[in-house]
C-alpha positions as CSV (number, residue, x, y, z in Angstrom):
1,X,85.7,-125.7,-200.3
2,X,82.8,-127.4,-199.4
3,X,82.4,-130.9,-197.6
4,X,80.2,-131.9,-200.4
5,X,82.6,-130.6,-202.9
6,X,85.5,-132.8,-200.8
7,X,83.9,-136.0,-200.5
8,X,83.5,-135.8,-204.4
9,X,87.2,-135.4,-204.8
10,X,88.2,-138.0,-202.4
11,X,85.9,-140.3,-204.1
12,X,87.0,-139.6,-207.7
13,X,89.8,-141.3,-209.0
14,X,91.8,-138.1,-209.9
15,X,92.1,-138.0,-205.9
16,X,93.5,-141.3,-205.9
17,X,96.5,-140.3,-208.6
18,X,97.3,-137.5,-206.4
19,X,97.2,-139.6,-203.2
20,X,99.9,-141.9,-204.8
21,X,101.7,-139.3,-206.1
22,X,102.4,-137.1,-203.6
23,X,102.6,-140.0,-201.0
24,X,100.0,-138.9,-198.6
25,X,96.5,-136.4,-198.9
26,X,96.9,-133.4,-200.5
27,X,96.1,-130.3,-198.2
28,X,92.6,-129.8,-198.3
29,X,93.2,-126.3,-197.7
30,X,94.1,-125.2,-200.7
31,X,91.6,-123.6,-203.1
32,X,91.4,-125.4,-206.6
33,X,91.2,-122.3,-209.6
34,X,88.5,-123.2,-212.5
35,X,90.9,-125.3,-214.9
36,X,91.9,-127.6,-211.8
37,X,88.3,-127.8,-210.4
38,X,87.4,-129.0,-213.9
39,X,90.2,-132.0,-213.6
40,X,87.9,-133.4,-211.0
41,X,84.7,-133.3,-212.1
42,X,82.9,-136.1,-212.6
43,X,80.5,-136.3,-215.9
44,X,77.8,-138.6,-213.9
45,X,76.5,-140.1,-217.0
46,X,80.3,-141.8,-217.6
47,X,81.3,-144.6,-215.4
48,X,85.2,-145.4,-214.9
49,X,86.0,-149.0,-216.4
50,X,87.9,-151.9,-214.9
51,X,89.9,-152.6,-217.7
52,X,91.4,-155.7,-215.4
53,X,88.3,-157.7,-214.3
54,X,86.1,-157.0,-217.0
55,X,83.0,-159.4,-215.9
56,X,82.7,-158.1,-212.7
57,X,79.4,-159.9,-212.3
58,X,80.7,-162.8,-213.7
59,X,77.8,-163.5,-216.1
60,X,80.2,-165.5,-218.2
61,X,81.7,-167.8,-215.6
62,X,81.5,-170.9,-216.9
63,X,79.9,-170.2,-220.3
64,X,83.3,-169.3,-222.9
65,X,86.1,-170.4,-220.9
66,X,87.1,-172.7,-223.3
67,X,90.9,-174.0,-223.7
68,X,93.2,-175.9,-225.7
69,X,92.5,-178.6,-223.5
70,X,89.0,-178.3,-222.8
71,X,88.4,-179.0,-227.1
72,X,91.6,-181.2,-228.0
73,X,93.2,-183.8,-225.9
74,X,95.1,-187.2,-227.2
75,X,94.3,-190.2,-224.9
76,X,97.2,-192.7,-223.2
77,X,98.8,-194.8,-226.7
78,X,97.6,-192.4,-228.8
79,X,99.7,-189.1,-228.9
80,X,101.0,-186.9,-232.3
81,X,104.6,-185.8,-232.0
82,X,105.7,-183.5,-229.2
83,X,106.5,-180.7,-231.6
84,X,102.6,-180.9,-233.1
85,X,101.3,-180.9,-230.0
86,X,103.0,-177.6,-229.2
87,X,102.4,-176.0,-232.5
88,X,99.0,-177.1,-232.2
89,X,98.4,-175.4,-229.0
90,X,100.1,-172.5,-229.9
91,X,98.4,-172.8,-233.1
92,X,94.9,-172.8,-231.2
93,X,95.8,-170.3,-228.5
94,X,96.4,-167.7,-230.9
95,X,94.3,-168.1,-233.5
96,X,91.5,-167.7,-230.8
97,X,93.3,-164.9,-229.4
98,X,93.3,-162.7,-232.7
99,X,90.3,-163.9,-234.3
100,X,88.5,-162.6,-231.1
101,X,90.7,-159.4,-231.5
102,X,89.7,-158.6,-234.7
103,X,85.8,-159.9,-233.9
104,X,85.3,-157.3,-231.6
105,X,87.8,-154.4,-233.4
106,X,85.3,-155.1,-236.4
107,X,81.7,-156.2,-234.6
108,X,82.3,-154.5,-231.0
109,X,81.2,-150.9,-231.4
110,X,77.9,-151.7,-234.5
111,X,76.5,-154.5,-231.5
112,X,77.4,-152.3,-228.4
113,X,75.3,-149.9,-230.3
114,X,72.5,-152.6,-231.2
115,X,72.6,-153.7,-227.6
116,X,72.5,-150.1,-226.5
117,X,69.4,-148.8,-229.0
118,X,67.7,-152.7,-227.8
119,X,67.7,-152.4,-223.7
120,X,66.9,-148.6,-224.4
121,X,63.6,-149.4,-226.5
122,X,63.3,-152.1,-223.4
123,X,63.7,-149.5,-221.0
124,X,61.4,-147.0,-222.8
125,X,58.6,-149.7,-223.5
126,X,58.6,-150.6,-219.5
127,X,58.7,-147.5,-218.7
128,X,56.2,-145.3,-221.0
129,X,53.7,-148.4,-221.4
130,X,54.0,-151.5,-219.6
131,X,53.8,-149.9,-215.8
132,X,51.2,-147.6,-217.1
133,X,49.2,-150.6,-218.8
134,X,49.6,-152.3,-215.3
135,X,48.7,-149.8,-213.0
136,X,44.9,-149.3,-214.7
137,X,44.3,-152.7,-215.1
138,X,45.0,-153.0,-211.4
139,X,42.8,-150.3,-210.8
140,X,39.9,-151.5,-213.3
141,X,40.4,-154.7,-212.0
142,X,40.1,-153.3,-208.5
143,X,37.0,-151.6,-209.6
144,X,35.3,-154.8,-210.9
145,X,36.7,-157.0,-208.0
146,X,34.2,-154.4,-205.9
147,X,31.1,-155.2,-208.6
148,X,31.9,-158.9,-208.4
149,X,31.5,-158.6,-204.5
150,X,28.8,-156.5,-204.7
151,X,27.2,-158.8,-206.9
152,X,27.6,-162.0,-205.1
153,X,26.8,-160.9,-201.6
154,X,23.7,-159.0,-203.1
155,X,22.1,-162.6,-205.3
156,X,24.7,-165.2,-204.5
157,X,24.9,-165.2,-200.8
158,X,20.7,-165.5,-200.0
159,X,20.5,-167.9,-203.0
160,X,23.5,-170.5,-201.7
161,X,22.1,-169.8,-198.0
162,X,18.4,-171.2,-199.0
163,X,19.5,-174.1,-201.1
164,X,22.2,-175.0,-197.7
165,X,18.5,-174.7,-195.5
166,X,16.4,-176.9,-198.6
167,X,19.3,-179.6,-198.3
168,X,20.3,-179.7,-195.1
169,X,17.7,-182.2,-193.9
170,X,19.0,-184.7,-196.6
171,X,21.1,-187.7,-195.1
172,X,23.0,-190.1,-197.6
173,X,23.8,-193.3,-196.2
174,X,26.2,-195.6,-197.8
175,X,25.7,-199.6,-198.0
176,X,28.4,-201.8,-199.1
177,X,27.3,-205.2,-200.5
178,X,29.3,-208.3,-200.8
């Protein structure tokens, strides 16, 4: 087996299931047949999910943690029976629960695939014409930058240089009066 081929199955999470089962690494002396190799192998366009921390970047930190308490509270003098205030929360709490259950059972999959076909066009656009469309204007531009220069050191420069010798001799003097 080769140490490529070992670091993949190390890394993969297939390794980690037999790590746990067996209690310790399995011998990496013995030679995996064709059905077994296949266990292992790792489709590289898939990615394993965290099924536990599912906003691993935490993009929605403090944007939808919203709680029973967080929308409804009763102030000091003012409170509903204890048994409302229970059923209410529970009330809230799963309504909210379900309704985003059956959201994303209905709506999850059609805008995954929205979102998906959307940052794909994004991808394709920045990819196939923005970066393109900005590399020759950088190199027009870069090609007209050199005309510009050209162009003012060539007229500009003895122009600007004679008028600075015509006006140099002028002296402005400034007189306050009271």
């Amino acid at each position: 087996m080769t140490t490529g081929r070992v670091r993949e199955l190390e890394s993969s999470r297939s390794w980690t299931i037999l790590k746990e089962l067996s209690g310790n690494t399995p011998n990496m002396d013995i030679e995996l047949n064709h059905n077994e190799d296949q266990k292992f192998r790792r489709d590289s366009r898939t990615k394993e999910i965290d099924l536990i921390n599912r906003d691993p970047a935490q993009i929605n930190k403090d944007v939808v943690k919203v709680e029973f308490e967080d929308v409804i509270a009763e102030p000091y003098g003012t409170h509903s029976l204890d048994g409302v205030w229970k059923a209410s929360y529970t009330t809230f709490t799963v309504s909210k629960y379900w309704c985003y259950r059956v959201l994303t059972a209905l709506l999850g999959i059609p805008l995954s695939l929205l979102w998906g076909v959307l940052f794909a066009l994004l991808s394709f656009c920045h990819i196939w014409a923005v970066v393109p469309c900005t590399k020759s204007c950088t190199i027009e531009f870069q090609c007209l930058g050199q005309i510009y220069s050209l162009v003012v050191h060539t007229f500009f420069d003895p122009l600007f240089e004679a008028l600075g010798k015509i006006f140099s001799r002028v002296k402005v003097a400034l007189h306050k009066e009271v």
